[in-house]
Biopython code that builds the backbone (N, CA, C, O; Angstrom):
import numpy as np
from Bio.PDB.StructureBuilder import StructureBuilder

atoms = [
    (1, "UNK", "N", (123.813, 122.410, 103.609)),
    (1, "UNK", "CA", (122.374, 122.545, 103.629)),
    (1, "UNK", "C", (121.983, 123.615, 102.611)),
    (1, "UNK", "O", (122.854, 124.463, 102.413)),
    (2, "UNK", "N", (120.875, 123.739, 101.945)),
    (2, "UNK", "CA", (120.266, 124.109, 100.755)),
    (2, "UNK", "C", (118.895, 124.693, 101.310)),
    (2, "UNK", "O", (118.094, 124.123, 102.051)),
    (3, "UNK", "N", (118.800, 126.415, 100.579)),
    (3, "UNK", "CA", (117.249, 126.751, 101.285)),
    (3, "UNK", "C", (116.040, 126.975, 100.112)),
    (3, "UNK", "O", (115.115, 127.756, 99.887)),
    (4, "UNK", "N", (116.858, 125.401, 99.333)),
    (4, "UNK", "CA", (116.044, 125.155, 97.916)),
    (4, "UNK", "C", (114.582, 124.925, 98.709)),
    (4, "UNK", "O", (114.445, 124.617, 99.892)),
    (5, "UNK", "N", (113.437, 125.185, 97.626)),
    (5, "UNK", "CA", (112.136, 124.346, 98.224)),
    (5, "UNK", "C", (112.138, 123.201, 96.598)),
    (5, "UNK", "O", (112.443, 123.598, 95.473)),
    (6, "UNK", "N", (111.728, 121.845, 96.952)),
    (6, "UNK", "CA", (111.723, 120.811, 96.329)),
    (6, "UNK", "C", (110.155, 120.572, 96.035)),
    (6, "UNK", "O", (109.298, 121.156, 96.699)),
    (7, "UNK", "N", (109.891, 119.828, 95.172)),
    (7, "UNK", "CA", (108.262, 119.433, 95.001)),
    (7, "UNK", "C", (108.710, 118.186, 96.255)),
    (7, "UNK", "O", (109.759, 117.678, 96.651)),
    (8, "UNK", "N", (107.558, 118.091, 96.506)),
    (8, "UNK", "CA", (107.137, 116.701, 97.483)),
    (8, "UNK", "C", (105.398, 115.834, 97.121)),
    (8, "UNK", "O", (104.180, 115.991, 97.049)),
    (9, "UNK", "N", (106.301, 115.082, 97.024)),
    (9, "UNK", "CA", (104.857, 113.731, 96.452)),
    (9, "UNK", "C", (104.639, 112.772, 97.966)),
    (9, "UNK", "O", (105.464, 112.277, 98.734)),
    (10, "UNK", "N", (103.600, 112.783, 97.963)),
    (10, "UNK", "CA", (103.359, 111.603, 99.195)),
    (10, "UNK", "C", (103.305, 110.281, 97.947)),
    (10, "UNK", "O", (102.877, 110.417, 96.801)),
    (11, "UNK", "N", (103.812, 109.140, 98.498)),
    (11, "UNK", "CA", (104.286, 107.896, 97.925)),
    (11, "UNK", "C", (104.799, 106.686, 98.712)),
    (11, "UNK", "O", (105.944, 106.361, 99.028)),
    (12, "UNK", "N", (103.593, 106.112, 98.936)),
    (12, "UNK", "CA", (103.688, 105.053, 100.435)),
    (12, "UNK", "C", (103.857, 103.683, 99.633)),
    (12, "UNK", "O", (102.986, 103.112, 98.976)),
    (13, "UNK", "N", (105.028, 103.333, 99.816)),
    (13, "UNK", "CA", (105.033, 102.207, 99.254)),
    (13, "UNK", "C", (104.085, 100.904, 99.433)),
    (13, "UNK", "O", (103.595, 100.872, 100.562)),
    (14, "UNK", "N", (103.671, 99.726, 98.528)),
    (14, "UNK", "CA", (102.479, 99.005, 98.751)),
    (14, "UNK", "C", (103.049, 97.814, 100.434)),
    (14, "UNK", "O", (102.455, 97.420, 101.438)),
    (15, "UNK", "N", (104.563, 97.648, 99.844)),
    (15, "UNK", "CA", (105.006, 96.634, 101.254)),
    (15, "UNK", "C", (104.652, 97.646, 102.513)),
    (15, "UNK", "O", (104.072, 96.927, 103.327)),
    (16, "UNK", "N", (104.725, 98.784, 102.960)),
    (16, "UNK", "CA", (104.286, 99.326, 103.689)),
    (16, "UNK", "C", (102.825, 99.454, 104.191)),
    (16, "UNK", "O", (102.479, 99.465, 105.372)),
    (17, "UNK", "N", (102.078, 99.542, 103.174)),
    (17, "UNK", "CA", (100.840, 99.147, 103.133)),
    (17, "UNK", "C", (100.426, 98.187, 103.749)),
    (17, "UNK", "O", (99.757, 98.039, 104.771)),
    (18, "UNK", "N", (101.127, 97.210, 102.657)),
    (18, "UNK", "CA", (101.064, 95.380, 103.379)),
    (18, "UNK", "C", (101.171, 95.496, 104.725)),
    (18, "UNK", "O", (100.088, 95.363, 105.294)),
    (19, "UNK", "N", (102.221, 95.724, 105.527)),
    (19, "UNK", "CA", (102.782, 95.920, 106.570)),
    (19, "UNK", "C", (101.759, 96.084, 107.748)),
    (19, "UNK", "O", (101.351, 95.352, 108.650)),
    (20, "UNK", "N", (101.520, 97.400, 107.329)),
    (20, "UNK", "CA", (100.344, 98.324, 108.378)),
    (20, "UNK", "C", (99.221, 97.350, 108.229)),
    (20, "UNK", "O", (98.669, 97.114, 109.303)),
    (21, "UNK", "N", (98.641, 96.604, 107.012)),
    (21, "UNK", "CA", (97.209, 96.039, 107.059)),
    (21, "UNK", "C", (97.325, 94.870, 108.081)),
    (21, "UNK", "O", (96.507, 94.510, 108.928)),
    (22, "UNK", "N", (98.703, 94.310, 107.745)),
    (22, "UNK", "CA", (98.820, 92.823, 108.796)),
    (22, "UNK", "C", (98.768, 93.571, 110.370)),
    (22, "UNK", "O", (98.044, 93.086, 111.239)),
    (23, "UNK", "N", (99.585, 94.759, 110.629)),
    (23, "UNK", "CA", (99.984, 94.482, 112.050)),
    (23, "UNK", "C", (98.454, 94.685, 112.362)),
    (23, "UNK", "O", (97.710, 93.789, 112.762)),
    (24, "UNK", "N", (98.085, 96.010, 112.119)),
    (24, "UNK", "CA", (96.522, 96.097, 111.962)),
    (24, "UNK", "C", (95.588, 95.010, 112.449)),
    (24, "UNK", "O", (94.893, 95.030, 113.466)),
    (25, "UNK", "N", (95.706, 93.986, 111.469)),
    (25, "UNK", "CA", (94.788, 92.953, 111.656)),
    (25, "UNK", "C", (95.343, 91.789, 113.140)),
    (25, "UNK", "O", (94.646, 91.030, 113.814)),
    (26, "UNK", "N", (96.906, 92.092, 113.228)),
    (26, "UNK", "CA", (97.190, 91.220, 114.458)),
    (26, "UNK", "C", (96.905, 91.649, 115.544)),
    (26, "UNK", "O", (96.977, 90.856, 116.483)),
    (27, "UNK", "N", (96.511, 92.954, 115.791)),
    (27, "UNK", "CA", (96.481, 93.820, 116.599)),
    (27, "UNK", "C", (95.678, 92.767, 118.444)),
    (27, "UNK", "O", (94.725, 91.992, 118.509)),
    (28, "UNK", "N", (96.328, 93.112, 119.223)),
    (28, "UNK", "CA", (96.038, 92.571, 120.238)),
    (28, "UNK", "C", (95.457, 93.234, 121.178)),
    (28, "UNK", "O", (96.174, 93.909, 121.917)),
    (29, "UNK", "N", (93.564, 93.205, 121.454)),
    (29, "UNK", "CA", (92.804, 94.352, 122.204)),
    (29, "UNK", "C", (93.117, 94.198, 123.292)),
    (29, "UNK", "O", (93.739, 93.172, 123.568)),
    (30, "UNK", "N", (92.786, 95.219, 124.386)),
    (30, "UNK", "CA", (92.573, 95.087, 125.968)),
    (30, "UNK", "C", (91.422, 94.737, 125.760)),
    (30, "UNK", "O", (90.835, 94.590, 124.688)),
    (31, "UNK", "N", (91.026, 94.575, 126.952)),
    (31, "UNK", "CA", (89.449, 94.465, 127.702)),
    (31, "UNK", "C", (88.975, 95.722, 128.132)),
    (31, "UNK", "O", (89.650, 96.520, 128.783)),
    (32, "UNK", "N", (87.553, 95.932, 127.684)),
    (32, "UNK", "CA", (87.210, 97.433, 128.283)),
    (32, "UNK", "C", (86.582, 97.352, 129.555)),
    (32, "UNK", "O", (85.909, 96.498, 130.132)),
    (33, "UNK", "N", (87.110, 98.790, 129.891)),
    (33, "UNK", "CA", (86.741, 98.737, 131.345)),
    (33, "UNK", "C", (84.856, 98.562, 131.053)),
    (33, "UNK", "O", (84.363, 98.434, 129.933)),
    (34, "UNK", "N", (84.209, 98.593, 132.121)),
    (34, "UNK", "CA", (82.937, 98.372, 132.160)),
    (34, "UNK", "C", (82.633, 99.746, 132.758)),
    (34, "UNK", "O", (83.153, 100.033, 133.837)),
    (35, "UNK", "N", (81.646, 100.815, 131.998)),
    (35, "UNK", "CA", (80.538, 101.318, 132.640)),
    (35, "UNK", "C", (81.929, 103.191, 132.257)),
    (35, "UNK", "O", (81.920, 104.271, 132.848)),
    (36, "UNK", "N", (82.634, 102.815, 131.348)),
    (36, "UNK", "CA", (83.531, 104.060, 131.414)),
    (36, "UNK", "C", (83.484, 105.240, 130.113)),
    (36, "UNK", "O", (83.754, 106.434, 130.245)),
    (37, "UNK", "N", (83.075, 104.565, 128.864)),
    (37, "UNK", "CA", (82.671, 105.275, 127.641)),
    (37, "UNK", "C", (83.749, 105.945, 127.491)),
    (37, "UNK", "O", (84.831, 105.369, 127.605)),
    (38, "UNK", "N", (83.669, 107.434, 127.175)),
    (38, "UNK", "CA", (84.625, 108.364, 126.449)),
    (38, "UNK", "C", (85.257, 109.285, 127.807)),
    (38, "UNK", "O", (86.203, 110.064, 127.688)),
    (39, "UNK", "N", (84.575, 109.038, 129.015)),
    (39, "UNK", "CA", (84.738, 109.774, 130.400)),
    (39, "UNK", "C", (86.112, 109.623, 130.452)),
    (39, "UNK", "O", (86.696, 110.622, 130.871)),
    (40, "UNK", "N", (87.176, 108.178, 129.997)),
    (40, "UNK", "CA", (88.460, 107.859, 130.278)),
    (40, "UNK", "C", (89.437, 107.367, 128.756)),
    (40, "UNK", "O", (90.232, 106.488, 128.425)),
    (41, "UNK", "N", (88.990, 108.164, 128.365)),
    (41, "UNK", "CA", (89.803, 108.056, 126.351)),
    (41, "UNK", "C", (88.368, 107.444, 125.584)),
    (41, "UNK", "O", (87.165, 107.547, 125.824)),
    (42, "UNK", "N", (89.091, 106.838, 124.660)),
    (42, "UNK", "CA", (88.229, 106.526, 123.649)),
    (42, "UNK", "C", (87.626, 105.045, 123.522)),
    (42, "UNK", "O", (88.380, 104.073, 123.569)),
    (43, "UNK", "N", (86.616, 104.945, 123.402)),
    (43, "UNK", "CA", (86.096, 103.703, 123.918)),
    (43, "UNK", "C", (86.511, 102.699, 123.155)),
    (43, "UNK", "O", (86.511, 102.879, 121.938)),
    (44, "UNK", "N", (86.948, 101.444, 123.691)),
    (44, "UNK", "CA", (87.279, 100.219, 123.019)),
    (44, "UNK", "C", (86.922, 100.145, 121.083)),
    (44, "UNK", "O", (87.553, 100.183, 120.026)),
    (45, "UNK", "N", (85.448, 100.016, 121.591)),
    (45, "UNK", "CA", (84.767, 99.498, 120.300)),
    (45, "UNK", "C", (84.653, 100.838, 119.533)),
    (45, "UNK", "O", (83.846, 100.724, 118.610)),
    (46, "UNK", "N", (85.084, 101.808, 119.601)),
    (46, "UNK", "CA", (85.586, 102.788, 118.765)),
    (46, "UNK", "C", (86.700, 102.389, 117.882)),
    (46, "UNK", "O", (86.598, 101.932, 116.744)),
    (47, "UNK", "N", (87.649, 102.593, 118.475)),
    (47, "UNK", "CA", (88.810, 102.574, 118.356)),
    (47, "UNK", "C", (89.067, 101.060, 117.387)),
    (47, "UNK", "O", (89.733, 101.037, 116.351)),
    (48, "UNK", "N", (88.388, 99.880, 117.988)),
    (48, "UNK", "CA", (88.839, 98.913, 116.810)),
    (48, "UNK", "C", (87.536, 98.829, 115.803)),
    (48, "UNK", "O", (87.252, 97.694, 115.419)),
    (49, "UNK", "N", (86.844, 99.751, 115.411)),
    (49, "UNK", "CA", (86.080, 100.112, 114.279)),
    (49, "UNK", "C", (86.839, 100.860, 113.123)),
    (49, "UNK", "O", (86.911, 100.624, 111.917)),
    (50, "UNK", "N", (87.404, 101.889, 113.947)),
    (50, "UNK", "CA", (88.486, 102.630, 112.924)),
    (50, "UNK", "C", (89.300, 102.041, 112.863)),
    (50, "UNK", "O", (89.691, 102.403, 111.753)),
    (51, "UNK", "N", (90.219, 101.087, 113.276)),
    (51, "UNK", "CA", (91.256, 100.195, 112.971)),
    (51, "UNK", "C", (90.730, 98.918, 111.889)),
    (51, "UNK", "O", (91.628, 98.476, 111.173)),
    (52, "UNK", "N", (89.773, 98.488, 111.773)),
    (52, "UNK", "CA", (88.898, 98.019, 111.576)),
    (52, "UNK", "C", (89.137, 98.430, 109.573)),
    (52, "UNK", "O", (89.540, 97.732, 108.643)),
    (53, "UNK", "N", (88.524, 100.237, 109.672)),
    (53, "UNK", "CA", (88.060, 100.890, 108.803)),
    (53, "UNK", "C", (89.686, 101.112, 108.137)),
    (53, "UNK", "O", (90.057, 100.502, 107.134)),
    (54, "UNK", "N", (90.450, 101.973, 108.799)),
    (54, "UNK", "CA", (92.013, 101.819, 108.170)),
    (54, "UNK", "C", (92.647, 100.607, 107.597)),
    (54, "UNK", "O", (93.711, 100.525, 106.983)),
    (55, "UNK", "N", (91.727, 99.605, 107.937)),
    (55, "UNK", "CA", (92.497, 97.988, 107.277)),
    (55, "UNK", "C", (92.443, 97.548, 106.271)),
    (55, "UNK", "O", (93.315, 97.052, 105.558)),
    (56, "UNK", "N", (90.887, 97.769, 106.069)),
    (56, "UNK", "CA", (89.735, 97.199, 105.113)),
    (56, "UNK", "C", (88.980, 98.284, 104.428)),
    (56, "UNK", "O", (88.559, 97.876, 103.346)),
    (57, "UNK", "N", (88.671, 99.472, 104.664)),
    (57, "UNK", "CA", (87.374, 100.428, 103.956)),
    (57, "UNK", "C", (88.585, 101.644, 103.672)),
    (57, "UNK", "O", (88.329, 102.264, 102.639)),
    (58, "UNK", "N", (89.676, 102.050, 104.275)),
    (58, "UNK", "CA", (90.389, 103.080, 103.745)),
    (58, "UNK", "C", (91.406, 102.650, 102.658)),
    (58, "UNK", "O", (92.132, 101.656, 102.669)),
    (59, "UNK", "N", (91.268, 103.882, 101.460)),
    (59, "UNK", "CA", (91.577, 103.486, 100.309)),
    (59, "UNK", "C", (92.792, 104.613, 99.983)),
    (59, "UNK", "O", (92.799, 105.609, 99.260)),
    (60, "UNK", "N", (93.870, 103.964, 100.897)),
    (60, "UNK", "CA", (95.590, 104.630, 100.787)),
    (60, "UNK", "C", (95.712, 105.296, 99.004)),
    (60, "UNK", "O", (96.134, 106.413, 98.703)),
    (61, "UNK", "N", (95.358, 104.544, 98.329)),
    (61, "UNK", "CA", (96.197, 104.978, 96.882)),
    (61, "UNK", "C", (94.862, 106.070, 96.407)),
    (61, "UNK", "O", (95.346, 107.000, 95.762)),
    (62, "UNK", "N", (93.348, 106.204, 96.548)),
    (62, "UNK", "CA", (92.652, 107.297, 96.078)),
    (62, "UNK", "C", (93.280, 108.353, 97.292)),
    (62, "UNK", "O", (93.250, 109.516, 96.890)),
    (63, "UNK", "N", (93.586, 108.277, 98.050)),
    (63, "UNK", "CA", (93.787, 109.650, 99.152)),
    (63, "UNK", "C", (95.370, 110.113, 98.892)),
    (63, "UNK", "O", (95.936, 111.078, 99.404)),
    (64, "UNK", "N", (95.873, 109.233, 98.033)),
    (64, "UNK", "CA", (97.293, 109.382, 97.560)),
    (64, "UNK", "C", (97.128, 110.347, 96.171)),
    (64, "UNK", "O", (97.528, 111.470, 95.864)),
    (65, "UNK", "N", (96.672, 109.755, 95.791)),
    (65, "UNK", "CA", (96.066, 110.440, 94.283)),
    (65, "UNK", "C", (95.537, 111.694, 94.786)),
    (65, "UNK", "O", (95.832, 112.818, 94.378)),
    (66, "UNK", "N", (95.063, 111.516, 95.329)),
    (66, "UNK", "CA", (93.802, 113.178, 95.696)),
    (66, "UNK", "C", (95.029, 114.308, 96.103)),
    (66, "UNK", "O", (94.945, 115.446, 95.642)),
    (67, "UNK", "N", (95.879, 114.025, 96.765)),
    (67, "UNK", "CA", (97.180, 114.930, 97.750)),
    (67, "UNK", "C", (97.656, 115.058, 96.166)),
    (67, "UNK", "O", (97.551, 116.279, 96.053)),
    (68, "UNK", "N", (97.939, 114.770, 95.359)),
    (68, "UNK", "CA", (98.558, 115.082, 94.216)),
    (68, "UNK", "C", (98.270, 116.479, 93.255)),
    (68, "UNK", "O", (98.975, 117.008, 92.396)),
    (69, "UNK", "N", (96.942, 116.825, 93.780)),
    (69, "UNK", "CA", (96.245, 118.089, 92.658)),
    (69, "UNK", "C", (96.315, 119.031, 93.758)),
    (69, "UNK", "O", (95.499, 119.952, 93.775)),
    (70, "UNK", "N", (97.317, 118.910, 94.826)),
    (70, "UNK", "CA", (97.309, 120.172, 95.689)),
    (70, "UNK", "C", (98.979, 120.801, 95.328)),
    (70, "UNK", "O", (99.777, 119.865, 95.272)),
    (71, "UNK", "N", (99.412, 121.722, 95.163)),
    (71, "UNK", "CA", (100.959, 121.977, 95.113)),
    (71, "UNK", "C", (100.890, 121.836, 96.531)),
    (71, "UNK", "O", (99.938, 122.035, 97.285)),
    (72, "UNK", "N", (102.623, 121.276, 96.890)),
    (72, "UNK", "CA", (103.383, 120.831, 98.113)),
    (72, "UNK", "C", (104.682, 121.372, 97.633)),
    (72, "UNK", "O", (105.088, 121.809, 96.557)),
    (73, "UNK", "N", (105.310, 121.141, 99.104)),
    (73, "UNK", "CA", (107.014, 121.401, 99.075)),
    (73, "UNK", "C", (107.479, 120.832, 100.103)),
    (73, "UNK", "O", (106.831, 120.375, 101.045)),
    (74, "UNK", "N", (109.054, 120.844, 99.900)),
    (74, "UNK", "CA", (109.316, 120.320, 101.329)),
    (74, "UNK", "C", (110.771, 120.975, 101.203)),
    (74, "UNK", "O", (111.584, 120.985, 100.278)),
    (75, "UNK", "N", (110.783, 121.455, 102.347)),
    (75, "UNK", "CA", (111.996, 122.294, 102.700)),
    (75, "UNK", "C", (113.172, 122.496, 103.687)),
    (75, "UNK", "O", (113.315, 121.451, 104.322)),
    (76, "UNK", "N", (114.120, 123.494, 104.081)),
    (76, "UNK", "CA", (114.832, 123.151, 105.420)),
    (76, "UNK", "C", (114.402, 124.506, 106.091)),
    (76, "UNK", "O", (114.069, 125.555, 105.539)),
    (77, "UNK", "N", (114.485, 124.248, 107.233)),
    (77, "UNK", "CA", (114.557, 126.094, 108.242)),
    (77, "UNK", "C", (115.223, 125.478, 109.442)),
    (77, "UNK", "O", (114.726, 124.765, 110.314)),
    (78, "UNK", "N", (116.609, 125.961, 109.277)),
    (78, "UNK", "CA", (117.436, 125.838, 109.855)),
    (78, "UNK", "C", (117.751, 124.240, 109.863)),
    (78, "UNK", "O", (118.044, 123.596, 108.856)),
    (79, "UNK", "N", (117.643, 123.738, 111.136)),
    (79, "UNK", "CA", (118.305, 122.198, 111.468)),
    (79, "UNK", "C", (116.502, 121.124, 111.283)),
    (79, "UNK", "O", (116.219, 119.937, 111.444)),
    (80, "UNK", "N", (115.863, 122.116, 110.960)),
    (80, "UNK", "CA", (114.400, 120.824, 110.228)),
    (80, "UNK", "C", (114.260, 120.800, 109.425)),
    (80, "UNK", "O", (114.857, 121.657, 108.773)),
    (81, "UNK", "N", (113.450, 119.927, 108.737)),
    (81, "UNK", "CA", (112.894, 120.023, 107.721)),
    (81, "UNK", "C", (111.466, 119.615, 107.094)),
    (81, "UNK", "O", (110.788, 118.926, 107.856)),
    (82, "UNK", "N", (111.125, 119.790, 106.360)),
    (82, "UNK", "CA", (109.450, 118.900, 106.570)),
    (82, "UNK", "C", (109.131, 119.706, 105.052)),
    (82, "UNK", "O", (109.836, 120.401, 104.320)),
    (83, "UNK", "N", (107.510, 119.177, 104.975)),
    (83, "UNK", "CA", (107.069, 119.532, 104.032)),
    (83, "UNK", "C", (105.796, 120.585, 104.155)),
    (83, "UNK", "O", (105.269, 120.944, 105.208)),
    (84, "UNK", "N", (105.531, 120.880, 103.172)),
    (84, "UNK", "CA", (104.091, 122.392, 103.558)),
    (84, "UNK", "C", (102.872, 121.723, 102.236)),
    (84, "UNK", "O", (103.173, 121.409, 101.085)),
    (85, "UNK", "N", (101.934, 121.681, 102.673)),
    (85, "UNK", "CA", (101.112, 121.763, 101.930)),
    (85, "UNK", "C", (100.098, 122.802, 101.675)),
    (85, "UNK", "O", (99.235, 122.960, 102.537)),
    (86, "UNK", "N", (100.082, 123.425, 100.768)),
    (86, "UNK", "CA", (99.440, 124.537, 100.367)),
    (86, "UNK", "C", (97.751, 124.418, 99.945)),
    (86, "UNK", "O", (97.281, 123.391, 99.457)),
    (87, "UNK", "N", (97.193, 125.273, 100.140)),
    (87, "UNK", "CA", (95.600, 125.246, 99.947)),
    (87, "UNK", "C", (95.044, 125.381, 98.629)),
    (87, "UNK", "O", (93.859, 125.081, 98.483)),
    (88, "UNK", "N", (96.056, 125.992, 97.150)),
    (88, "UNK", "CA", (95.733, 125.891, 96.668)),
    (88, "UNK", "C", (95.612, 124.350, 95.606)),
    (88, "UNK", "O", (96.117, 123.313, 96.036)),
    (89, "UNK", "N", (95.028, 124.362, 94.474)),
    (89, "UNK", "CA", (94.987, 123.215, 93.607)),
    (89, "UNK", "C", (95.283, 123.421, 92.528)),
    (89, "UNK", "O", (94.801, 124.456, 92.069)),
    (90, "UNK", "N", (96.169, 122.609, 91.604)),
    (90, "UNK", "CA", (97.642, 122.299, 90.268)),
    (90, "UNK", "C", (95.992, 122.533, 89.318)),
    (90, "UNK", "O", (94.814, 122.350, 89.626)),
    (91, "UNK", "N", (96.686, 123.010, 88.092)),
    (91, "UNK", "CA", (95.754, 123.251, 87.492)),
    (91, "UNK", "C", (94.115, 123.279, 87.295)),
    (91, "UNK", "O", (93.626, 123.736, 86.262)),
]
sb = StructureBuilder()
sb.init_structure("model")
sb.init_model(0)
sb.init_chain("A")
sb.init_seg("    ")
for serial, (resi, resn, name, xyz) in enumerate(atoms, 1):
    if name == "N":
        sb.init_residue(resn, " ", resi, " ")
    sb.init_atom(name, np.array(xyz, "f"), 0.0, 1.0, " ", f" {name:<3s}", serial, name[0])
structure = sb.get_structure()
């Protein structure tokens, strides 16, 4: 193990993409309860609006692009590892 820090790029491949848009769209609702709103989670027709919006209106490769003008890293501490994204912005 190495307590190098590495650049890290977010880079979602498009079959993945593909992937998420189909299951997305196969997605199989419950029935909402009647008369319950947000009192018991999040209401039905919430929830498949933003699923909805993640399928069709969210735009993976500009929010991919955008994570790019921030410096990142990704590192080990101890037996994890992960990445940090920093607040500042690459030139």
């Amino acid at each position: 193990m190495t307590a190098e820090i590495l650049p890290f790029r977010i880079d979602i491949s498009q079959a993945d993409l593909d992937d998420l848009r189909d299951r997305l769209a196969r997605t199989r609702w419950p029935d909402q309860l009647p008369g319950v709103g947000w009192d018991h989670g999040i209401p039905l027709d919430y929830v498949r609006e933003l699923a909805t919006y993640w399928r069709d209106g969210y735009d993976w490769r500009v929010h991919e692009a955008g994570s790019a003008t921030y410096a990142s890293s990704s590192g080990h501490c101890g037996r994890l590892s992960g990445g940090r994204l920093s607040g500042g912005r690459r030139g």
